[in-house]
Each structure stands twice: as structure tokens, then as C-alpha cells.
Biopython code that builds the backbone (N, CA, C, O; Angstrom):
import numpy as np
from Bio.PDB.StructureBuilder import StructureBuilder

atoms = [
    (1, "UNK", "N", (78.121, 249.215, 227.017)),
    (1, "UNK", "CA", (78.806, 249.020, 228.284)),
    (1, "UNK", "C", (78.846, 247.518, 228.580)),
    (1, "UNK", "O", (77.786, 246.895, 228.637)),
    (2, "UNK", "N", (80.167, 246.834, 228.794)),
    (2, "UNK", "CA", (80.232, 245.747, 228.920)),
    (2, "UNK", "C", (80.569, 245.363, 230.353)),
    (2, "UNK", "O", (80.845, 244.177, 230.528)),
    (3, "UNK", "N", (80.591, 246.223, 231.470)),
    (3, "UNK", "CA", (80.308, 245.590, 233.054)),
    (3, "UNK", "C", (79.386, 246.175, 233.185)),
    (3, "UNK", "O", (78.965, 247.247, 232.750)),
    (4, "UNK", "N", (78.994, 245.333, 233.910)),
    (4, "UNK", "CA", (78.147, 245.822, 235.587)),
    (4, "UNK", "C", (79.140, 246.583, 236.722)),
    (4, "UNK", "O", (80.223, 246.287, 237.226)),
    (5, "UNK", "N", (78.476, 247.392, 236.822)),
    (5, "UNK", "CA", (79.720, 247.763, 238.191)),
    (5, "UNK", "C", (78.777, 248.892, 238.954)),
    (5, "UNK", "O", (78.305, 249.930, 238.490)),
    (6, "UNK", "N", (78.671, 248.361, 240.211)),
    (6, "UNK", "CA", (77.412, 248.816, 241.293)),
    (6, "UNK", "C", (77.936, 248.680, 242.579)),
    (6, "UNK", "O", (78.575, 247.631, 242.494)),
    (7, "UNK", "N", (78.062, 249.110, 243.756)),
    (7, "UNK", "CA", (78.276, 248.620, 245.057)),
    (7, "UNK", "C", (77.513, 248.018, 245.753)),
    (7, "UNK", "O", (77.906, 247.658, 246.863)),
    (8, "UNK", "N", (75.847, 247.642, 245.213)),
    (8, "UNK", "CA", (75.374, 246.635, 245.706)),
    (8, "UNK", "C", (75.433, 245.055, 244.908)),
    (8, "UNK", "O", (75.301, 244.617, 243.765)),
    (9, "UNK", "N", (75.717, 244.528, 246.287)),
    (9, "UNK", "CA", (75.867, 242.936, 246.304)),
    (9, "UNK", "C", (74.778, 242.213, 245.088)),
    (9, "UNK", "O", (73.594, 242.546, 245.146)),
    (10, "UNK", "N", (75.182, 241.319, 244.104)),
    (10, "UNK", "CA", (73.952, 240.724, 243.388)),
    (10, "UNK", "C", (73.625, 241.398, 242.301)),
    (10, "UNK", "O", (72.843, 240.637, 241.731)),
    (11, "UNK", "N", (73.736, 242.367, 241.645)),
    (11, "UNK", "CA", (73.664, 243.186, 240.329)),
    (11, "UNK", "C", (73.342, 242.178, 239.370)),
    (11, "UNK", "O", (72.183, 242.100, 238.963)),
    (12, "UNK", "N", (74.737, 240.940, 238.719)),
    (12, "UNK", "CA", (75.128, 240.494, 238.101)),
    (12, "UNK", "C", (73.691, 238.981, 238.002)),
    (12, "UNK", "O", (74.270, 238.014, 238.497)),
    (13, "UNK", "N", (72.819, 238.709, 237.756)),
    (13, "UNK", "CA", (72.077, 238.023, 236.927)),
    (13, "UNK", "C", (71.950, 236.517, 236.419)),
    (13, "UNK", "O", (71.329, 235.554, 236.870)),
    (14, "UNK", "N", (72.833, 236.693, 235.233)),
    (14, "UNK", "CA", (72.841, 235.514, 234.599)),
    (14, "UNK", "C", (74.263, 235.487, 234.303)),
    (14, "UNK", "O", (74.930, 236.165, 235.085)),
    (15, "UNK", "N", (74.847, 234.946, 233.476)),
    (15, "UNK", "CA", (76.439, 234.261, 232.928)),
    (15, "UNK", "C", (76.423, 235.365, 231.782)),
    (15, "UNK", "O", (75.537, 235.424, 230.929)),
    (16, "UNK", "N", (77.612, 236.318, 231.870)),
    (16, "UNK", "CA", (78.043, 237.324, 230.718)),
    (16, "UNK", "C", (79.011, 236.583, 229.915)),
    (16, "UNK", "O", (79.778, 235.994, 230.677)),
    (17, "UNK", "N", (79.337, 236.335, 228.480)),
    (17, "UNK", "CA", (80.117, 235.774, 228.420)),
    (17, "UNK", "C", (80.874, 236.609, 226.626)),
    (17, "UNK", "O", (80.344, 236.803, 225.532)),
    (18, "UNK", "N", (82.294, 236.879, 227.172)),
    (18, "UNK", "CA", (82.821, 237.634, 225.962)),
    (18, "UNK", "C", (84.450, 236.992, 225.956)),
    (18, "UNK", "O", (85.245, 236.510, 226.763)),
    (19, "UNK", "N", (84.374, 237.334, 224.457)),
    (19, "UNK", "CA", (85.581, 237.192, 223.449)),
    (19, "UNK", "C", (86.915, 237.788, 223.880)),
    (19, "UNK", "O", (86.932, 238.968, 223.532)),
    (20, "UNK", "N", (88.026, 237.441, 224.495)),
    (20, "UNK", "CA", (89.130, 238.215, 224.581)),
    (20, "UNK", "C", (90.462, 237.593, 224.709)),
    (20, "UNK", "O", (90.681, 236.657, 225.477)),
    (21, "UNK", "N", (91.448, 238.194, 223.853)),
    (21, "UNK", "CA", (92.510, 237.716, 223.628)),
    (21, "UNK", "C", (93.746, 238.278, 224.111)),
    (21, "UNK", "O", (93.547, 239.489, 224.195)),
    (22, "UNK", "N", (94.910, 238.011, 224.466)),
    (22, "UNK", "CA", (95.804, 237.840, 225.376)),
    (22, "UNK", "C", (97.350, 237.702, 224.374)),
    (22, "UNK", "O", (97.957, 236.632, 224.427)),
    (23, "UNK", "N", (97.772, 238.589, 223.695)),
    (23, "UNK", "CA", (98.665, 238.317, 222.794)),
    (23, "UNK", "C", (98.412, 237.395, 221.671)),
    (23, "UNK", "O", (98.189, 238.023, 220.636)),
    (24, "UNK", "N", (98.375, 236.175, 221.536)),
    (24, "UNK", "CA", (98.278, 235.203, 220.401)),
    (24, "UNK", "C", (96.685, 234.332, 221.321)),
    (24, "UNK", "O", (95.993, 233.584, 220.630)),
    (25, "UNK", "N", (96.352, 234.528, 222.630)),
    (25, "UNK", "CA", (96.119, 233.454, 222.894)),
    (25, "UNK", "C", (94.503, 234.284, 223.270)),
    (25, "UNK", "O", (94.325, 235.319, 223.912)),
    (26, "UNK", "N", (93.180, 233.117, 222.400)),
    (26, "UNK", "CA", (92.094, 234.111, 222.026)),
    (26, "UNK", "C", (91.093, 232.713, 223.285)),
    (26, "UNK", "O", (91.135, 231.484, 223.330)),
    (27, "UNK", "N", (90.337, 233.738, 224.077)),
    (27, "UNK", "CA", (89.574, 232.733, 225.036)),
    (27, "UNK", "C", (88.125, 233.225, 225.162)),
    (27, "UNK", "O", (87.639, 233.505, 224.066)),
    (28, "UNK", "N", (87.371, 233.391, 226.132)),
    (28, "UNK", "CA", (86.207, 233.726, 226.373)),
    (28, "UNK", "C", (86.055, 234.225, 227.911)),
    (28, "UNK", "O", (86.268, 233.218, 228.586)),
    (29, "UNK", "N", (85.918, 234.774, 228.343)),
    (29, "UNK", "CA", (85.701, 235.505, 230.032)),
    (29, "UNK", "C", (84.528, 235.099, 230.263)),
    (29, "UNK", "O", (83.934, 234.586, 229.315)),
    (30, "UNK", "N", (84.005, 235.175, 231.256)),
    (30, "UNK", "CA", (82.666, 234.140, 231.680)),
    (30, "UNK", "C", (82.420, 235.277, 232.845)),
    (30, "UNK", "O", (83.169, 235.054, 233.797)),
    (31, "UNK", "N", (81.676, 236.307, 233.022)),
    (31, "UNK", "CA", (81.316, 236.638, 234.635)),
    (31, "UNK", "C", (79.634, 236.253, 234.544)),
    (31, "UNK", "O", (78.729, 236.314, 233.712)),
    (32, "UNK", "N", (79.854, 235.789, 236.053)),
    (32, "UNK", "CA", (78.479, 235.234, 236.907)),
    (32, "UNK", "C", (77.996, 236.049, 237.588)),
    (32, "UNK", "O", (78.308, 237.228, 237.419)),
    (33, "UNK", "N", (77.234, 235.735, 238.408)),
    (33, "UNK", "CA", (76.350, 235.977, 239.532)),
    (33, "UNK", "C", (77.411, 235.447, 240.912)),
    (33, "UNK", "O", (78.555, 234.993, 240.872)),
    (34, "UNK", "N", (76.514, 235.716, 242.079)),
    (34, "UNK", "CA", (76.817, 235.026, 242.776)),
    (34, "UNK", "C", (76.648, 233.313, 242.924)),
    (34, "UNK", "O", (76.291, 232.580, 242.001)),
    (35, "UNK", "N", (76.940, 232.937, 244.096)),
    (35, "UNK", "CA", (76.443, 231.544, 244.319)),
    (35, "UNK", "C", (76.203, 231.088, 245.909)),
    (35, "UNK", "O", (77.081, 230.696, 246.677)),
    (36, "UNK", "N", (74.556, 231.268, 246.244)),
    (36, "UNK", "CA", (73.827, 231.511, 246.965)),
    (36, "UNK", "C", (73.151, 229.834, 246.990)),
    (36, "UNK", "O", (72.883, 229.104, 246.036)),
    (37, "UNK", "N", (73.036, 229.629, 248.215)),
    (37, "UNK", "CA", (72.190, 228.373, 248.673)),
    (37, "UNK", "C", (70.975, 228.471, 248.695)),
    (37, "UNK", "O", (70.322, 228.838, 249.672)),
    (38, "UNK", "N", (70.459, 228.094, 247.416)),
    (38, "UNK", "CA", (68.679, 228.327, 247.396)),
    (38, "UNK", "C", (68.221, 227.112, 246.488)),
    (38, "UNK", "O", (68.807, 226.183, 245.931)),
    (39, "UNK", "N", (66.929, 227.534, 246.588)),
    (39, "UNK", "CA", (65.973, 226.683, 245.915)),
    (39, "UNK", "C", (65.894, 226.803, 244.502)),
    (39, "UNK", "O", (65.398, 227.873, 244.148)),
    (40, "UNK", "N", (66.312, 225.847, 243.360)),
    (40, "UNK", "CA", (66.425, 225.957, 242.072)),
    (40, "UNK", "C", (64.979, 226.817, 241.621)),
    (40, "UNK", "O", (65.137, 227.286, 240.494)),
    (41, "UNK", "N", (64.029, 227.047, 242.026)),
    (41, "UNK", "CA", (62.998, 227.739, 241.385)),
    (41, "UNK", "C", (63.094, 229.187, 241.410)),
    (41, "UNK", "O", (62.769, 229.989, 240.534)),
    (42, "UNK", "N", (63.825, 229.486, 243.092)),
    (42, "UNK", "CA", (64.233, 230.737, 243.131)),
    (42, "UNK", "C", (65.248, 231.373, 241.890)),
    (42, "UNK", "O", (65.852, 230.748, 241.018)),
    (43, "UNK", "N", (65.198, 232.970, 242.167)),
    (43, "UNK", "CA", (65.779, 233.880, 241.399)),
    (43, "UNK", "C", (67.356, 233.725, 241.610)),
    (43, "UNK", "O", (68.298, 233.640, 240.821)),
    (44, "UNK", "N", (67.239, 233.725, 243.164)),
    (44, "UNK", "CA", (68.950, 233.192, 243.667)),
    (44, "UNK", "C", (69.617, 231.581, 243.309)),
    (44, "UNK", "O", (70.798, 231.338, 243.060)),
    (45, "UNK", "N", (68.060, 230.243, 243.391)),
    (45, "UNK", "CA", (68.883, 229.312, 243.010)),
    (45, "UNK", "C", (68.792, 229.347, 241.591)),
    (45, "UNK", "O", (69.028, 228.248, 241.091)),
    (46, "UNK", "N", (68.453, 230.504, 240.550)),
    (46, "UNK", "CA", (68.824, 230.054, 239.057)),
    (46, "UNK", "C", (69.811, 230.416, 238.380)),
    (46, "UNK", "O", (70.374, 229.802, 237.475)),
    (47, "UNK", "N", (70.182, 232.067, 239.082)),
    (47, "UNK", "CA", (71.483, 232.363, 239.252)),
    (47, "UNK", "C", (72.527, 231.456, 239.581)),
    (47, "UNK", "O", (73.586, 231.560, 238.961)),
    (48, "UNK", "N", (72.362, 230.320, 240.722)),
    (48, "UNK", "CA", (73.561, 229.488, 240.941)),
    (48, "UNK", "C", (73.351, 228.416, 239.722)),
    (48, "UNK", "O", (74.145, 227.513, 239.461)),
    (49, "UNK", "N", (72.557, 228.593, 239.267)),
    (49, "UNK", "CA", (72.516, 227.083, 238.301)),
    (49, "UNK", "C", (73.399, 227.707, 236.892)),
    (49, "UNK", "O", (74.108, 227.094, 236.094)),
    (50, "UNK", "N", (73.022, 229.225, 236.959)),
    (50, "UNK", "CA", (74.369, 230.010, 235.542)),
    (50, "UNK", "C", (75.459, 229.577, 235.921)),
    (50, "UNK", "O", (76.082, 228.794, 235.204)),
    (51, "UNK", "N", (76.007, 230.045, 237.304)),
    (51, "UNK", "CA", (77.160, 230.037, 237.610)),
    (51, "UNK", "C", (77.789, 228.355, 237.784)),
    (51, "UNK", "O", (78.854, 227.992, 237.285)),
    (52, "UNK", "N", (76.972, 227.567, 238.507)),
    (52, "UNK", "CA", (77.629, 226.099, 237.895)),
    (52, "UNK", "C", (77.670, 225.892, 236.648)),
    (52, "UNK", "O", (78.594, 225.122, 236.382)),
    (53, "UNK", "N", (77.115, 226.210, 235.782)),
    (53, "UNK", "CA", (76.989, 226.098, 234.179)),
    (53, "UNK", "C", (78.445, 226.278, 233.603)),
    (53, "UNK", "O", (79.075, 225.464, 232.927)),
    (54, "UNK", "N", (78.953, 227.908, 234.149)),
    (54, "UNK", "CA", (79.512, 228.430, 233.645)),
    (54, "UNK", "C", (81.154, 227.610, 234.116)),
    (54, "UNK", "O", (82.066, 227.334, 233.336)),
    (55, "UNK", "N", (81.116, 227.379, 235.565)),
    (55, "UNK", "CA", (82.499, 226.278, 236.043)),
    (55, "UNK", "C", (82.295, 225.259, 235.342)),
    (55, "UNK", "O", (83.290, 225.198, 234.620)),
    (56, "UNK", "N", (81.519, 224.277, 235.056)),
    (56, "UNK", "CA", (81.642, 223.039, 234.102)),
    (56, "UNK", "C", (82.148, 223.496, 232.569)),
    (56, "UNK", "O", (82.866, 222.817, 231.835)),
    (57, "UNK", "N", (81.685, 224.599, 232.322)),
    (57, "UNK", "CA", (82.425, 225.041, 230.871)),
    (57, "UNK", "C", (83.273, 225.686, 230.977)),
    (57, "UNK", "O", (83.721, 226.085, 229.902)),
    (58, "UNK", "N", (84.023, 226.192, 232.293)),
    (58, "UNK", "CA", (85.303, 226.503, 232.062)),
    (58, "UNK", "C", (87.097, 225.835, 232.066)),
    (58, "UNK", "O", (87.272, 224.669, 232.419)),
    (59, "UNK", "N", (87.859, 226.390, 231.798)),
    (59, "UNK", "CA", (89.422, 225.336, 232.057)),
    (59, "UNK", "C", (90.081, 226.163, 233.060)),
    (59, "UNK", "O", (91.261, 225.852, 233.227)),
    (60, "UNK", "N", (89.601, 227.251, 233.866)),
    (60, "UNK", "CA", (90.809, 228.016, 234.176)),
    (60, "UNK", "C", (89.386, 228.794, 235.211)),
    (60, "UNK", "O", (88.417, 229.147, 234.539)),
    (61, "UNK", "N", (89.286, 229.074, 237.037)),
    (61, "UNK", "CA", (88.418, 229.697, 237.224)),
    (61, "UNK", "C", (89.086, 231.281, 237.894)),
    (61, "UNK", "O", (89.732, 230.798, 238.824)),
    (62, "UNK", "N", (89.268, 232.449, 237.974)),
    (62, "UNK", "CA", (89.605, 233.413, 238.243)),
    (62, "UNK", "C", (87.987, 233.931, 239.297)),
    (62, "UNK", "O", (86.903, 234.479, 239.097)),
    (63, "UNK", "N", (88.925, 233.189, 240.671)),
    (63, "UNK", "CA", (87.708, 233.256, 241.804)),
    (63, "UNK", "C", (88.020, 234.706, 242.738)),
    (63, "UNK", "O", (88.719, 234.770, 243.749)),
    (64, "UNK", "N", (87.336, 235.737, 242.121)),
    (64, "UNK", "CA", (86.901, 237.095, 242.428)),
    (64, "UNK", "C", (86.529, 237.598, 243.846)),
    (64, "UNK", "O", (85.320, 237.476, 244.043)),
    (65, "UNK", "N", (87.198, 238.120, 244.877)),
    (65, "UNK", "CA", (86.900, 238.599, 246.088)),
    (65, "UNK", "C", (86.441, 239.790, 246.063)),
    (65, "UNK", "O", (86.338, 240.245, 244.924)),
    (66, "UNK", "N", (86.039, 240.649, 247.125)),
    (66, "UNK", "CA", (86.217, 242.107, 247.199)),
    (66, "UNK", "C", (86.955, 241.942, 248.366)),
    (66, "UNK", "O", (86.530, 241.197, 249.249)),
    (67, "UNK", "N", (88.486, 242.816, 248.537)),
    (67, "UNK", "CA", (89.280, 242.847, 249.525)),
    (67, "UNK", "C", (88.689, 243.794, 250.564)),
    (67, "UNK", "O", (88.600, 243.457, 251.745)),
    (68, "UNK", "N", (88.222, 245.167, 250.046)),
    (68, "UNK", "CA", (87.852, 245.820, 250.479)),
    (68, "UNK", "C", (86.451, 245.579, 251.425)),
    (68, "UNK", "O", (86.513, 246.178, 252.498)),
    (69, "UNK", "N", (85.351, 244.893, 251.229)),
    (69, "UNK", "CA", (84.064, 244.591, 252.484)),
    (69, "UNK", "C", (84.586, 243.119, 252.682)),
    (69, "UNK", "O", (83.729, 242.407, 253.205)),
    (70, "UNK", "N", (85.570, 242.587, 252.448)),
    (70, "UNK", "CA", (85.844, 241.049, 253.479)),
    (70, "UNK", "C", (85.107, 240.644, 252.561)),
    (70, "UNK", "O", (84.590, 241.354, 251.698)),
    (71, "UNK", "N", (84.944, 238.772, 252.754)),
    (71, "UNK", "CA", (84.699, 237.708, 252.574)),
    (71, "UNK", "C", (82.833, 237.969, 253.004)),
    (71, "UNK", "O", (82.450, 238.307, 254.125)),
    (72, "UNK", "N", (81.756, 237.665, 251.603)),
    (72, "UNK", "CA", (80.806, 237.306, 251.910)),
    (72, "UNK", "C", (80.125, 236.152, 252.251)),
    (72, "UNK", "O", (80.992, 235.351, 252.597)),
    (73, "UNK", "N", (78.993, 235.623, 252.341)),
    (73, "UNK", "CA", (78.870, 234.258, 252.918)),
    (73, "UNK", "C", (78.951, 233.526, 251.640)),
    (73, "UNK", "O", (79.867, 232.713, 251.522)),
    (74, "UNK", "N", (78.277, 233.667, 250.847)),
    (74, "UNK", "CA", (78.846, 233.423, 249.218)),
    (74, "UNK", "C", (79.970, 233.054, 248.936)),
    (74, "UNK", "O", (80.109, 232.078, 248.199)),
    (75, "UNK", "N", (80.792, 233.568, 249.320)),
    (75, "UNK", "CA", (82.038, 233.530, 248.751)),
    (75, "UNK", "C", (82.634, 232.392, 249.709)),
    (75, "UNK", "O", (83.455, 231.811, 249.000)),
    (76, "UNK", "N", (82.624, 231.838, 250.874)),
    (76, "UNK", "CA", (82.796, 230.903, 251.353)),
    (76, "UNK", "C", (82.243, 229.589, 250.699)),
    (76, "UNK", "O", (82.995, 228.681, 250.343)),
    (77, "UNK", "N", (80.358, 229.530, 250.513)),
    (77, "UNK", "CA", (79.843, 228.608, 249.607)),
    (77, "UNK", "C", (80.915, 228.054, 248.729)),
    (77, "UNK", "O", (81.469, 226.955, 248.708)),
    (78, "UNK", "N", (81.106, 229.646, 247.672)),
    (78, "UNK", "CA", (81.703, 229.376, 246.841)),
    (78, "UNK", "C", (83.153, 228.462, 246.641)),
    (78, "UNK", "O", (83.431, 227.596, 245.810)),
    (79, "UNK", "N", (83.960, 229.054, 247.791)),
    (79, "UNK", "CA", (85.445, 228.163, 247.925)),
    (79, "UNK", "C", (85.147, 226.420, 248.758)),
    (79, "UNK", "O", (86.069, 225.680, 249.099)),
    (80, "UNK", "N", (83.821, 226.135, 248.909)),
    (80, "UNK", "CA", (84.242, 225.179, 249.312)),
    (80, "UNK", "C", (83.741, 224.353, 248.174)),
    (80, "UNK", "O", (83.904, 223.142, 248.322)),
    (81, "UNK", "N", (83.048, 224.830, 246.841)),
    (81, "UNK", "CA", (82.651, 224.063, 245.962)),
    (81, "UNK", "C", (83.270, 223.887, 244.665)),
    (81, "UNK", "O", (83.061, 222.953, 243.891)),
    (82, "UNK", "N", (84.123, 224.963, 244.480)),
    (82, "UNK", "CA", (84.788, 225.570, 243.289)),
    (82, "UNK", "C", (85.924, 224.387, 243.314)),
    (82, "UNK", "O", (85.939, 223.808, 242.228)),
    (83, "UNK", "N", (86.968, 223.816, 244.334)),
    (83, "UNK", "CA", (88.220, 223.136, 244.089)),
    (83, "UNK", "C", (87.672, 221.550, 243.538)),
    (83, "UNK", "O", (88.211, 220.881, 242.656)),
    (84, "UNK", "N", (86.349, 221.156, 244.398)),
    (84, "UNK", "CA", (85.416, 220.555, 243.656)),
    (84, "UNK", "C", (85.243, 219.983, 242.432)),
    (84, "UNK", "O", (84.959, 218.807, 242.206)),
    (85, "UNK", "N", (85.462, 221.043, 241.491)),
    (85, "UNK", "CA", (85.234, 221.004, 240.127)),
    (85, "UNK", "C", (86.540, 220.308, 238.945)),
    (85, "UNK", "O", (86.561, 220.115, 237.729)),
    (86, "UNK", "N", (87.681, 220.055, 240.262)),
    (86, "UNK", "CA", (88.961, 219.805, 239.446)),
    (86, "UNK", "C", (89.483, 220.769, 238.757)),
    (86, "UNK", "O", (90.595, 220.580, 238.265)),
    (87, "UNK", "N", (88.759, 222.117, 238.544)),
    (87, "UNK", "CA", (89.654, 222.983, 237.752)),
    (87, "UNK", "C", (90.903, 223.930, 238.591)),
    (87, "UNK", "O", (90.946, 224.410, 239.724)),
    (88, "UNK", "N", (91.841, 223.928, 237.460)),
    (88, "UNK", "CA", (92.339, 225.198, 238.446)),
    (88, "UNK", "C", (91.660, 226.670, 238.635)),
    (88, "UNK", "O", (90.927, 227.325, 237.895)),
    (89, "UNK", "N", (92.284, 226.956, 240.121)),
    (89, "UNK", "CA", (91.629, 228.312, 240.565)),
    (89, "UNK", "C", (92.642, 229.241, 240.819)),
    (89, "UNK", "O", (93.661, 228.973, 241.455)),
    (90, "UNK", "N", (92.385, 230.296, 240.349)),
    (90, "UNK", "CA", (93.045, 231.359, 241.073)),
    (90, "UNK", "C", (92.481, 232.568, 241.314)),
    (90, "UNK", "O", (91.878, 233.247, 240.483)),
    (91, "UNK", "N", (92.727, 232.909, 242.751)),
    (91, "UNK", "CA", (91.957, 233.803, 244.362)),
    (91, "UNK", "C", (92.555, 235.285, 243.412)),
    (91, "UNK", "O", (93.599, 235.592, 242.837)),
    (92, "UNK", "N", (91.514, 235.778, 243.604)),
    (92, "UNK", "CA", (91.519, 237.446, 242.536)),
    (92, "UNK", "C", (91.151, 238.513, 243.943)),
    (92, "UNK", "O", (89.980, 238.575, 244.317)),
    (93, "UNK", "N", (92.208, 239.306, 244.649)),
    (93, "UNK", "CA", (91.229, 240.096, 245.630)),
    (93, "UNK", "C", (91.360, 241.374, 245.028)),
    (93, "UNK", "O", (92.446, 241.809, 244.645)),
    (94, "UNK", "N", (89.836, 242.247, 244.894)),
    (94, "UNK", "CA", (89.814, 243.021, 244.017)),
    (94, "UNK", "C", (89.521, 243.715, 245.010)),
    (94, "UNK", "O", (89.261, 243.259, 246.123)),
    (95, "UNK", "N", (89.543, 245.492, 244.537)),
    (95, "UNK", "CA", (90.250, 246.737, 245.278)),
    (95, "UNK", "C", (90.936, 246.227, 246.254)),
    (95, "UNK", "O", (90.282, 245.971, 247.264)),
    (96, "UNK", "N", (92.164, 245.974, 246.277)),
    (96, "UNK", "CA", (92.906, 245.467, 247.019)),
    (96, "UNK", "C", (93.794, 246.812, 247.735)),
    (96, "UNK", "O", (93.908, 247.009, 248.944)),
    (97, "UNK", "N", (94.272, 247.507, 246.821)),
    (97, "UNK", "CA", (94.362, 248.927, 246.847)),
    (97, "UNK", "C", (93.900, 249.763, 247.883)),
    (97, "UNK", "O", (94.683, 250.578, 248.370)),
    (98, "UNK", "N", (92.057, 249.630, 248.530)),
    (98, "UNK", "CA", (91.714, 250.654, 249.073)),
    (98, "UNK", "C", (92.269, 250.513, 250.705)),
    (98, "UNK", "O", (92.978, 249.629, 251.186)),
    (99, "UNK", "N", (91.767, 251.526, 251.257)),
    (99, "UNK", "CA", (92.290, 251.584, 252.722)),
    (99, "UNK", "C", (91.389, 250.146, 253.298)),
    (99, "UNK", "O", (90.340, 249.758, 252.785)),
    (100, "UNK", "N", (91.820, 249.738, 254.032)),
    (100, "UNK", "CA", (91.375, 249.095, 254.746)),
    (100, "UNK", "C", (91.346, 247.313, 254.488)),
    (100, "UNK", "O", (91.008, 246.391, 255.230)),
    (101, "UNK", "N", (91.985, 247.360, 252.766)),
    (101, "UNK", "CA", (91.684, 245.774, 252.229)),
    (101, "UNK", "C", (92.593, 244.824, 252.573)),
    (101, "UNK", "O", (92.754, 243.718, 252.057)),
    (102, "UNK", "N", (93.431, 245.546, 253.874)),
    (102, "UNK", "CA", (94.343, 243.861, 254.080)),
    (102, "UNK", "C", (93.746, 243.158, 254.784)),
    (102, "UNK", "O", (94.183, 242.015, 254.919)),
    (103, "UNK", "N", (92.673, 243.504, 255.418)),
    (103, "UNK", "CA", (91.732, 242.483, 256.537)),
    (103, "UNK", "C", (91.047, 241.492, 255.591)),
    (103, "UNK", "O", (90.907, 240.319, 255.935)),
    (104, "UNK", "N", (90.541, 242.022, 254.190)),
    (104, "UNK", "CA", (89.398, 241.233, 253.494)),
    (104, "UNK", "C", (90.704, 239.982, 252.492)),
    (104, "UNK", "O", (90.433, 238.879, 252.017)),
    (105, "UNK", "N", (91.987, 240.679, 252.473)),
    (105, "UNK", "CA", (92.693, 239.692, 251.811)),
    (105, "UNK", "C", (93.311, 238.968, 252.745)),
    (105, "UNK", "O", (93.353, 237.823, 252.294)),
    (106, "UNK", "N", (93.693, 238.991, 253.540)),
    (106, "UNK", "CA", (94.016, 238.058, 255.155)),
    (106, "UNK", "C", (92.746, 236.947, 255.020)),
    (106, "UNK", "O", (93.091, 235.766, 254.976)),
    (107, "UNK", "N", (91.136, 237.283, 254.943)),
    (107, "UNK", "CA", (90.237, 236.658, 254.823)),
    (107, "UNK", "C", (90.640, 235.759, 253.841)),
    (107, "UNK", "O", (91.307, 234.759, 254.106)),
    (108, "UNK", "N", (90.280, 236.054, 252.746)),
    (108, "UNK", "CA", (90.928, 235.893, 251.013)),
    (108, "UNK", "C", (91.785, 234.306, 251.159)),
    (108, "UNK", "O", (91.539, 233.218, 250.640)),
    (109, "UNK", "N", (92.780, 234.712, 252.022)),
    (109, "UNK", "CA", (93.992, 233.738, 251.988)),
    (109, "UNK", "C", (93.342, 232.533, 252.805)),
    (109, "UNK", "O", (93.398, 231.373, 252.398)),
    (110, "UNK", "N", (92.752, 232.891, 253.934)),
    (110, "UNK", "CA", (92.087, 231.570, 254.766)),
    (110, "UNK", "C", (90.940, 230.841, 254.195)),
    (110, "UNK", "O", (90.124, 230.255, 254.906)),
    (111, "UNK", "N", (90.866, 230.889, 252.607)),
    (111, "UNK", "CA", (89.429, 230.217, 252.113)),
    (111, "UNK", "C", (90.235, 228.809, 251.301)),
    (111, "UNK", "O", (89.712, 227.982, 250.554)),
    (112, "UNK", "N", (91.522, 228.892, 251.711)),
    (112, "UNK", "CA", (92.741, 227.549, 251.230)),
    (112, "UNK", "C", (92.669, 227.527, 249.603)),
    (112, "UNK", "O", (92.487, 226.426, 249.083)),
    (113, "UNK", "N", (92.790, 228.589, 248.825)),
    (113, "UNK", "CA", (92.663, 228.733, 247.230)),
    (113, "UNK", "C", (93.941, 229.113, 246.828)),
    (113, "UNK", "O", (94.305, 229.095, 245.652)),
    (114, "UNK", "N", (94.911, 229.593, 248.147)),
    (114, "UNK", "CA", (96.120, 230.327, 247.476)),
    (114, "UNK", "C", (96.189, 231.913, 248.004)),
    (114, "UNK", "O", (95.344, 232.548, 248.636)),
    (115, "UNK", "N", (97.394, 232.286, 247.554)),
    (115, "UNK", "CA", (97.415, 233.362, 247.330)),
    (115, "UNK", "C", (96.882, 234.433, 246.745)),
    (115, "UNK", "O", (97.162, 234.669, 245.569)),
    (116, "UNK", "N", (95.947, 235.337, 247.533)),
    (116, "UNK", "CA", (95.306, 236.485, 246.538)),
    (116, "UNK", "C", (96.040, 237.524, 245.805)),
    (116, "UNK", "O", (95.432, 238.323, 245.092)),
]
sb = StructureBuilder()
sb.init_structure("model")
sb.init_model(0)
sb.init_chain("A")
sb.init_seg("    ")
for serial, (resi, resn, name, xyz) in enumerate(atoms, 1):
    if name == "N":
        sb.init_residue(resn, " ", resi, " ")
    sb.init_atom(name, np.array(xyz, "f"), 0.0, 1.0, " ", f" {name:<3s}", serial, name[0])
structure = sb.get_structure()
């Protein structure tokens, strides 16, 4: 099994990182953790130290919402550090689909990344 997939917040650990190709064009997918304001010794600040790891080694960041529970505090952290990095970004609002996710992509859109 190659996700994680849980409805609680934080599952995700360390930096997953796999092989996948796109017609001719062969790259690597990178999923993280969150990115939480903590203390590098902590469990939460070593997790953020994967996930900066993983933006300095990337060219392209596919910045992941949940449309469906809104904008976490994380995920704010996250948009104000990610454009930061000079890379391009592009705003991913996932279950976008379910009832209720135009409030969390309305959110989505006000974090100034673009269009979700």
C-alpha cells in the first residue's frame, strides 16, 4: 500500500517519495507531513524539517488542501512559506466534490496561491 489515507490530521510522518511517469515524462512525487511551528527536537518540528527538505528538492510544489474541513492552521503556515521558496505552486483542493467543500475552497483561494 502506497498511501496513507486516514481522517485524522498528521498520519503522514516523514517524506514518502516515489517514481512516476506521465506519458514520456518520468519524475518523483514527494508526499510530506504537515508543517507545524515547533521546536526542531520535537516530533512535529522534525516532520517540518522532512517537509522543508522535500521543497528545496523539489521544481514544481502541488500544495494539497482538504476542501472539505476548510483551511488548517498549517496550511496557512504553510502558504505563507511555500511562495518563499521561488518554486512554482499549484493550490490542489482535495474532496472538492463532497457536500459542503465550497466554503474550504473559497478558503483555498484566499491563501493568494491561485486558483484551487
Amino acid at each position: 500500500k502506497l498511501a496513507l489515507v486516514d481522517d485524522t490530521p498528521g498520519v503522514t510522518r516523514d517524506r514518502r517519495v516515489h517514481a512516476a511517469k506521465l506519458y514520456d515524462l518520468h519524475f518523483d512525487v514527494i508526499d510530506t507531513a504537515g508543517f507545524e511551528d515547533a521546536a526542531a527536537s520535537t516530533l512535529p518540528g522534525r516532520m517540518r524539517q522532512q517537509t522543508e527538505i522535500a521543497i528545496r528538492e523539489a521544481d514544481l510544489i502541488f500544495f494539497t488542501v482538504d476542501a472539505k474541513s476548510g483551511l488548517m492552521p498549517d496550511d496557512r503556515t504553510f502558504a505563507d512559506v511555500v511562495p518563499k521558496s521561488g518554486k512554482p505552486v499549484v493550490l490542489v483542493a482535495n474532496k472538492a466534490e463532497a457536500r459542503g467543500a465550497q466554503g474550504g475552497m473559497l478558503e483555498a483561494w484566499e491563501l493568494g496561491l491561485g486558483e484551487p
